[in-house]
C-alpha positions in Angstrom: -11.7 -35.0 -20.7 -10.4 -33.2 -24.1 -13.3 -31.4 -26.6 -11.5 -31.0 -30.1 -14.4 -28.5 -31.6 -14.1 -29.8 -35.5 -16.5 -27.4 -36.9 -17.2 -23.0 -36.8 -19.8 -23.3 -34.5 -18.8 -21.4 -31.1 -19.1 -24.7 -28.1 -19.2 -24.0 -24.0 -18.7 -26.9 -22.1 -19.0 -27.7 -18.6 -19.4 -30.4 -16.6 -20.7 -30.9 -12.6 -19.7 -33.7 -10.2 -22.6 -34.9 -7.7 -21.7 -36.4 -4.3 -23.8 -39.3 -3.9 -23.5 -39.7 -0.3 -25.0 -35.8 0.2 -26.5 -35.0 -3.8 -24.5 -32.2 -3.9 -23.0 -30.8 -6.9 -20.3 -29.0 -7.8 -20.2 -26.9 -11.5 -16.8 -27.5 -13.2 -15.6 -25.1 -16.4 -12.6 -25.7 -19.1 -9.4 -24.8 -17.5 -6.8 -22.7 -19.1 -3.7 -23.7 -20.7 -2.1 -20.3 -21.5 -0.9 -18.9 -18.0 2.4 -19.5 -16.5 1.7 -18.4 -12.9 -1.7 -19.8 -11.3 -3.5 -18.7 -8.1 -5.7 -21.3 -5.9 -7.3 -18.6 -3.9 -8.9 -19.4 -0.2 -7.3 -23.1 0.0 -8.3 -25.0 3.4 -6.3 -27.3 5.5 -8.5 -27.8 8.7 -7.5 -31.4 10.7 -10.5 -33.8 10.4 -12.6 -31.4 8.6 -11.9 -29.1 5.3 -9.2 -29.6 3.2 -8.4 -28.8 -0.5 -7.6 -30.9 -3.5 -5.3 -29.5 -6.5 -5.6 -31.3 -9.6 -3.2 -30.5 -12.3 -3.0 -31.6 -15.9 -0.4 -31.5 -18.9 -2.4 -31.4 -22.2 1.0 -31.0 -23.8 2.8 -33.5 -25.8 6.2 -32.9 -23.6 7.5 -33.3 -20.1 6.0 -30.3 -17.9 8.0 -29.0 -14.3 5.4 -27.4 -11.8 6.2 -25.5 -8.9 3.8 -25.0 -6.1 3.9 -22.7 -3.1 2.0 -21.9 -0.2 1.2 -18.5 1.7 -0.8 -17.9 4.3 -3.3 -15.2 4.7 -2.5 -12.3 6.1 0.3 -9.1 5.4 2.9 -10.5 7.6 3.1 -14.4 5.8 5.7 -15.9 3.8 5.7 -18.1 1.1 6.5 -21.5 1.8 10.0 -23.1 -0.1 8.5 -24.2 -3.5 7.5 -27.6 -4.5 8.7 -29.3 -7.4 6.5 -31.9 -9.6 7.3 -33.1 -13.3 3.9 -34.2 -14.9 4.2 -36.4 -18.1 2.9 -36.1 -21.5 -1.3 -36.4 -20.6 -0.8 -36.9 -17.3 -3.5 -35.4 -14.4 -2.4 -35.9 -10.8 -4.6 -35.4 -7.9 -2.7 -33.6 -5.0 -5.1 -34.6 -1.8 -4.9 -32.6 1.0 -2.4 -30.4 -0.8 -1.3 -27.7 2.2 -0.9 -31.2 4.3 0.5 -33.5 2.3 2.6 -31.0 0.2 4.0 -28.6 3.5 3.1 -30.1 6.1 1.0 -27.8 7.3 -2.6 -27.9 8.9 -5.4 -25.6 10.4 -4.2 -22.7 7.7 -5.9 -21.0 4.9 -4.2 -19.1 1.6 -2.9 -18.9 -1.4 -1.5 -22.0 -3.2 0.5 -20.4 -6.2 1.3 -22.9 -9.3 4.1 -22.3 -11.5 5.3 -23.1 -14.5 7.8 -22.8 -17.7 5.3 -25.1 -19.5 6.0 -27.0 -22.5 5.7 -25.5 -26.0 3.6 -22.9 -24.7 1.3 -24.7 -22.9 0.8 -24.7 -19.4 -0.5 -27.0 -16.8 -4.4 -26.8 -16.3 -5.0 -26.2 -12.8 -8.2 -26.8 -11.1 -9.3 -27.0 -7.3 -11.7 -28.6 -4.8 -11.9 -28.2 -1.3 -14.7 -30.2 0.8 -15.7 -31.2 4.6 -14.3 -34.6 5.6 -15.9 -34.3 9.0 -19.2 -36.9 7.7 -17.6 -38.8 4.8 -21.1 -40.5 4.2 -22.6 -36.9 3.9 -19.7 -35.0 2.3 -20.2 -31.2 0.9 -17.8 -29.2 -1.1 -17.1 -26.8 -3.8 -14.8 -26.5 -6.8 -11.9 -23.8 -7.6 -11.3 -22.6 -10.6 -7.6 -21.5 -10.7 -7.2 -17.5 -11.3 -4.3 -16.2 -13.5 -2.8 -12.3 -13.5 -5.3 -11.6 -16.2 -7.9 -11.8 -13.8 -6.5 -9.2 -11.3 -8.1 -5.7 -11.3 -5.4 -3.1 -12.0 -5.4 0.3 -11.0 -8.6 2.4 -11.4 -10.1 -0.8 -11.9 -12.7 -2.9 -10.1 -13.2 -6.6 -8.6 -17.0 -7.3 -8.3 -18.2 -10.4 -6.0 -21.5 -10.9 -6.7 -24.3 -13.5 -5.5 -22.7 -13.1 -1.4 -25.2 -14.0 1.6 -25.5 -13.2 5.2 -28.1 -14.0 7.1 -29.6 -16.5 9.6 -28.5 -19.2 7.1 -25.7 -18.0 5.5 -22.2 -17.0 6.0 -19.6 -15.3 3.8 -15.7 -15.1 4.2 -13.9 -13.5 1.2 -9.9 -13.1 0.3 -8.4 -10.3 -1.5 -4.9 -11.2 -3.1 -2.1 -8.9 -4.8 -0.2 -10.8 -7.3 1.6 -7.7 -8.1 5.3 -7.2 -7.0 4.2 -3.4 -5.5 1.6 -2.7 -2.6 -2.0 -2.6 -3.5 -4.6 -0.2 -1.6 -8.2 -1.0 -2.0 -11.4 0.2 -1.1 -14.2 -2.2 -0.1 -17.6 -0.8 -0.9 -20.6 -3.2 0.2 -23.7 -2.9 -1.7 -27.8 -4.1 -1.5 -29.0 -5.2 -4.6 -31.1 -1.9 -5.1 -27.4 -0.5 -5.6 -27.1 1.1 -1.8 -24.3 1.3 0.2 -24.2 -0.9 3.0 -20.6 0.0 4.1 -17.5 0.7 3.3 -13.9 -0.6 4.4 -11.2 2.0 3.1 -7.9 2.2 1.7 -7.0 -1.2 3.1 -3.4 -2.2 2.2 -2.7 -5.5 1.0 1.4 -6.2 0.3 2.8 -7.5 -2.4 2.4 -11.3 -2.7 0.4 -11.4 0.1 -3.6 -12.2 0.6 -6.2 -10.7 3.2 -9.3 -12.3 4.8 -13.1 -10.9 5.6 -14.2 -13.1 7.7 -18.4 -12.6 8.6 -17.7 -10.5 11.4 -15.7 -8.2 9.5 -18.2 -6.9 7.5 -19.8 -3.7 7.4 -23.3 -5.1 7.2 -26.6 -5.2 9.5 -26.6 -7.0 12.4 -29.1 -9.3 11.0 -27.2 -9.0 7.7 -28.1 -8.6 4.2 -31.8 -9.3 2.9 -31.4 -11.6 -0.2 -27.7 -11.1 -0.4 -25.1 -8.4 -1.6 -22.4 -7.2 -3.5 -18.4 -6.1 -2.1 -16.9 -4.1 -5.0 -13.0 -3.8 -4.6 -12.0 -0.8 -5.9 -8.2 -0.8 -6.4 -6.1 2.5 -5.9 -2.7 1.2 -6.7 -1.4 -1.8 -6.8 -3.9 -5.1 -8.2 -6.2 -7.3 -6.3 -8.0 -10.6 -7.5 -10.8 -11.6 -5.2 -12.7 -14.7 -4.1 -15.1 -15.6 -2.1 -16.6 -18.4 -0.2 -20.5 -18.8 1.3 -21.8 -20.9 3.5 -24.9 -22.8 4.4 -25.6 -23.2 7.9 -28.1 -25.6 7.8 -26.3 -28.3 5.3 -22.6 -27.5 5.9 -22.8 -26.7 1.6 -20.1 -24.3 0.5 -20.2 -22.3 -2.6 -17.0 -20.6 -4.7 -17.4 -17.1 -5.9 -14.9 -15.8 -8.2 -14.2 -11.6 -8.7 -14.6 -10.4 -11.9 -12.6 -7.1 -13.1 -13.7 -4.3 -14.9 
């Protein structure tokens, strides 16, 4: 869908798609058109039960080439050899299953990078959805924004994910990525809502290209976890980090998308 805002008023639109089978819903904001290099951060490929979706769009009035690659979490991966796509004039495809169908690969988790020279100045729209096709009757999932350099927290700077749970119902895994070409050294500082600190994970380096998991037992928190939730603040010391997040509900299977925001 295209909004063409014909007066001065300021507009914010969004949108949510509702599984029928389950009711659940995921929140969908505009994508942007003005970044040549796009990050789908903590994509699944999980045989017979999570995978991730990449939609891509070409809002431009020319013939857009897209290249897509794949890493891997962790300091050691690679990125996979890129994949090509031309998208037409208006044209939105739907890549299912993308780490699957696109490399081949299965029971992984990363970083699916989408470039492009765009067209005119534009540049393809990314977005992202990754879902549970264990129960297709009863299907839950969440949506991905795609993250641009812009959204990386330099050096000095910070990443906040905010709005994390762990608890007797709820489990959080979180990714920190370096889009820079240098090595990045963080600091993970976890905080209770009253502004505490609950732990701290120091100087952990993170290469360049190259993504790190937390999965729940990783963090730093109370063994019955974190009353009403918590905040990880990634404090870069060199290098740049863009984070995301991912929490679960036990007792439905529903995931939720948390983006980083720097500051």
């Amino acid at each position: 869908m295209e909004i063409e805002n014909k007066s001065a008023a300021v507009i914010i639109p969004y949108g949510e798609n509702v599984r029928l089978g389950s009711g659940d819903p995921s929140f969908l904001t505009p994508g942007s058109s003005s970044a040549a290099t796009q990050y789908v951060i903590g994509a699944f490929s999980n045989t017979g039960t999570w995978q991730s979706d990449v939609v891509l769009a070409n809002t431009s009035s020319q013939p857009m080439t897209i290249a897509l690659t794949f890493t891997h979490v962790g300091v050691f991966s690679s990125p996979t050899p890129p994949v090509a796509l031309t998208l037409n004039p208006g044209q939105t495809e739907r890549l299912s299953n993308a780490i699957a169908g696109e490399w081949n690969l299965n029971n992984v988790v990363g970083i699916i990078t989408i470039s492009s020279t765009g067209a005119a100045g534009i540049y393809p729209v990314v977005q992202a959805e990754t879902y549970n096709i264990a129960n297709p009757a009863n299907r839950f999932g969440q949506s991905m924004r795609a993250l641009a350099d812009t959204d990386a927290a330099a050096t000095g700077q910070t990443d906040y994910l905010v709005g994390l749970r762990q608890d007797a119902d709820h489990l959080t895994t979180y990714w920190v990525f370096n889009p820079s070409p240098t090595s990045a050294s963080v600091d993970l500082v976890y905080r209770n809502l009253d502004g505490t600190v609950l732990g701290t994970l120091s100087n952990v380096g993170v290469p360049a290209g190259r993504a790190r998991q937390f999965l729940p037992s990783a963090h730093p928190l109370p063994a019955a976890g974190a009353t009403n939730g918590f905040t990880v603040q990634v404090v870069v010391k060199s290098g740049k980090a863009i984070a995301a997040a991912q929490v679960l509900t036990l007792s439905t299977g529903d995931p939720a998308y948390i983006l980083g925001m720097a500051h």
